[in-house]
C-alpha positions as MATLAB code, in Angstrom:
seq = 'XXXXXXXXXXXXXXXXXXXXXXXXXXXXXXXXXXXXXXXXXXXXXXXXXXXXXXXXXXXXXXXXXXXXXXXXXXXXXXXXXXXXXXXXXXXXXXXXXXXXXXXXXXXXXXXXXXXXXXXXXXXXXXXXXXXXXXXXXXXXXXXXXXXX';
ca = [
     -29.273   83.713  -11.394;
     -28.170   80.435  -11.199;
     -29.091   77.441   -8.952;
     -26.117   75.253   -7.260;
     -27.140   71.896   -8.018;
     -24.778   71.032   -4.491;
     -27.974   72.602   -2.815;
     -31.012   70.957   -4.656;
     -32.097   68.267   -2.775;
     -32.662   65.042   -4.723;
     -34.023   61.551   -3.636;
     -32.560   60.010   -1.103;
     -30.094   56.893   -1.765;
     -31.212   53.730   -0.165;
     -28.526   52.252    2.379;
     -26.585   49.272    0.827;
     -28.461   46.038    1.704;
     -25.067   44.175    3.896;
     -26.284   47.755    6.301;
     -29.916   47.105    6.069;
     -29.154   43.327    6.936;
     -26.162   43.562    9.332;
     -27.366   40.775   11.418;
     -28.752   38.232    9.081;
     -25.338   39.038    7.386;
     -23.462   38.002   10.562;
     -24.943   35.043   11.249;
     -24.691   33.779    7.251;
     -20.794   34.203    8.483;
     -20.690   32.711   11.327;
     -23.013   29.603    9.693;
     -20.889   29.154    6.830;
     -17.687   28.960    9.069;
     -19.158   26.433   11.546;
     -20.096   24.224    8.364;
     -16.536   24.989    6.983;
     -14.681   23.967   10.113;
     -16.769   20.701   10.271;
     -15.984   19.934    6.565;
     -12.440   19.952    8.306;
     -12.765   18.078   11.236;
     -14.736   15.580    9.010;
     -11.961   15.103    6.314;
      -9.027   15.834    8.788;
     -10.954   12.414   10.382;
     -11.304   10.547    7.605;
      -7.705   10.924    6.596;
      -6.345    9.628    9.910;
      -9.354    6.624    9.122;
      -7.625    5.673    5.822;
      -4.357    5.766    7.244;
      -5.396    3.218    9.450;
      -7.221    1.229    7.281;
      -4.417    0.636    4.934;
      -1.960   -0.055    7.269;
      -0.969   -3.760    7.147;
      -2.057   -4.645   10.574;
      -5.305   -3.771   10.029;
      -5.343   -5.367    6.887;
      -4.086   -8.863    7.750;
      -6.140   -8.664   11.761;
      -9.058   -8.202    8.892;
      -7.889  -10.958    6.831;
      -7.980  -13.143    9.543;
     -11.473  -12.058   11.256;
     -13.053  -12.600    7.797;
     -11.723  -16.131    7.306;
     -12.565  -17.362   11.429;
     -15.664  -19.592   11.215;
     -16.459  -18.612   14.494;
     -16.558  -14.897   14.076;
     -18.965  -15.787   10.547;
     -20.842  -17.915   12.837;
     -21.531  -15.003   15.845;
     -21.611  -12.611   13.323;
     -22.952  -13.710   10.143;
     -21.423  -12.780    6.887;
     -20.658  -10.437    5.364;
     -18.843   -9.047    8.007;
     -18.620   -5.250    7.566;
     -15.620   -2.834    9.486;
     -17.354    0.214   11.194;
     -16.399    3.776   10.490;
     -14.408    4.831   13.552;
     -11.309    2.796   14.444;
      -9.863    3.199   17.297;
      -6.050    2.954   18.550;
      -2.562    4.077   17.355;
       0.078    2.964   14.949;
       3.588    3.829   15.128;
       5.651    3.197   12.802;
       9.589    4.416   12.524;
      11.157    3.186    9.595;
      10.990   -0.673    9.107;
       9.865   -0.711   12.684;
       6.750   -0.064   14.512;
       3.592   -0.885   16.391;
      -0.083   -0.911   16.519;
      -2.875   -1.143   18.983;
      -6.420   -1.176   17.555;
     -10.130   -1.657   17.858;
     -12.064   -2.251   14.883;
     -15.899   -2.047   14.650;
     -17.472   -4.827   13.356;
     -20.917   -5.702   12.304;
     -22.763   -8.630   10.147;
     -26.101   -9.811   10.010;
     -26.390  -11.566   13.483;
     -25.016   -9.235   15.381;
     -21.844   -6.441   16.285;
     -18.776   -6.860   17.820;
     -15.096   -5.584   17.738;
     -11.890   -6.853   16.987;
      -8.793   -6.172   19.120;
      -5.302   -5.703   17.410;
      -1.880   -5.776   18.896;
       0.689   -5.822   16.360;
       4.341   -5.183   15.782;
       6.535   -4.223   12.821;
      10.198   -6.057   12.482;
      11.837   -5.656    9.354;
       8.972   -3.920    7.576;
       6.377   -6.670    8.074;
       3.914   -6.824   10.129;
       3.362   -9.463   13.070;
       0.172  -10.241   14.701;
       0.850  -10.384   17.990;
      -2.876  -10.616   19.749;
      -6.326  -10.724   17.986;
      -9.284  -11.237   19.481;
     -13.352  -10.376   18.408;
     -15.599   -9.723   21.249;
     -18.459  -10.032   20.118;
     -21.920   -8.169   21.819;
     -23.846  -10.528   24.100;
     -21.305  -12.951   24.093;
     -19.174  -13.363   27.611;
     -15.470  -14.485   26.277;
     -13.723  -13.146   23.440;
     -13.121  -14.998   20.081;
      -8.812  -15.403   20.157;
      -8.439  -15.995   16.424;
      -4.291  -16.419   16.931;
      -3.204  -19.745   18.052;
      -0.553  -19.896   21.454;
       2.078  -20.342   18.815;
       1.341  -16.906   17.319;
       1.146  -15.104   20.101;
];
């Protein structure tokens, strides 16, 4: 006589562990993907960021803030940009615009600068820039009525 080992009984296999788990599984998932999509959002962000900061209206409104006495003076030095900048630039070719507000901060105190610029010919204008600075009731015009 012989025995079927199909019948024999053996021990019984334990259940893979993503089974056992299911849930704690799920929610690694769904964890992982939140901190994935706000990787994203972070460096889709920061992109937009640096193409603002290196645009040349930001650069020269900086320019200028950083060499106005008076902003040094309600601000102190060294004055330092902020992280979110605010606005739009447009530019089509050798043409364009930009509307901004900058963050600003120094030693004595916070403020922001306000950019209107235009692009003719692919250089940037000025056309309006002004700091207002916290605390303070009128806004620092750093362009003279000749710029504007």
């Amino acid at each position: 006589m012989s025995i079927n080992p199909a019948v024999i009984p053996g021990p019984e296999r334990p259940r893979p562990w993503i089974v056992r788990h299911w849930l704690l599984a799920l929610l690694s998932a769904v964890a992982l993907l939140i901190v994935l999509g706000a990787a994203g959002c972070f460096a889709f962000l920061s992109m937009l960021e640096g193409g603002m900061k290196n645009s040349g209206a930001y650069q020269q409104a900086m320019e200028k803030v950083r060499q106005s006495p008076e902003v040094a003076d309600a601000l102190g030095t060294p004055i330092k940009e902020g992280f979110f900048v605010q606005g739009t630039i447009n530019t089509n070719g050798n043409s364009g615009n930009a509307d901004l507000t900058i963050p600003l901060s120094g030693p004595k105190g916070k403020g922001t600068a306000n950019v209107v610029a235009r692009k003719f010919a692919g250089a940037w204008e000025l056309r309006r820039l002004e700091v207002k600075v916290d605390g303070q009731p009128e806004p620092i015009r750093l362009l003279q009525a000749a710029e504007q």
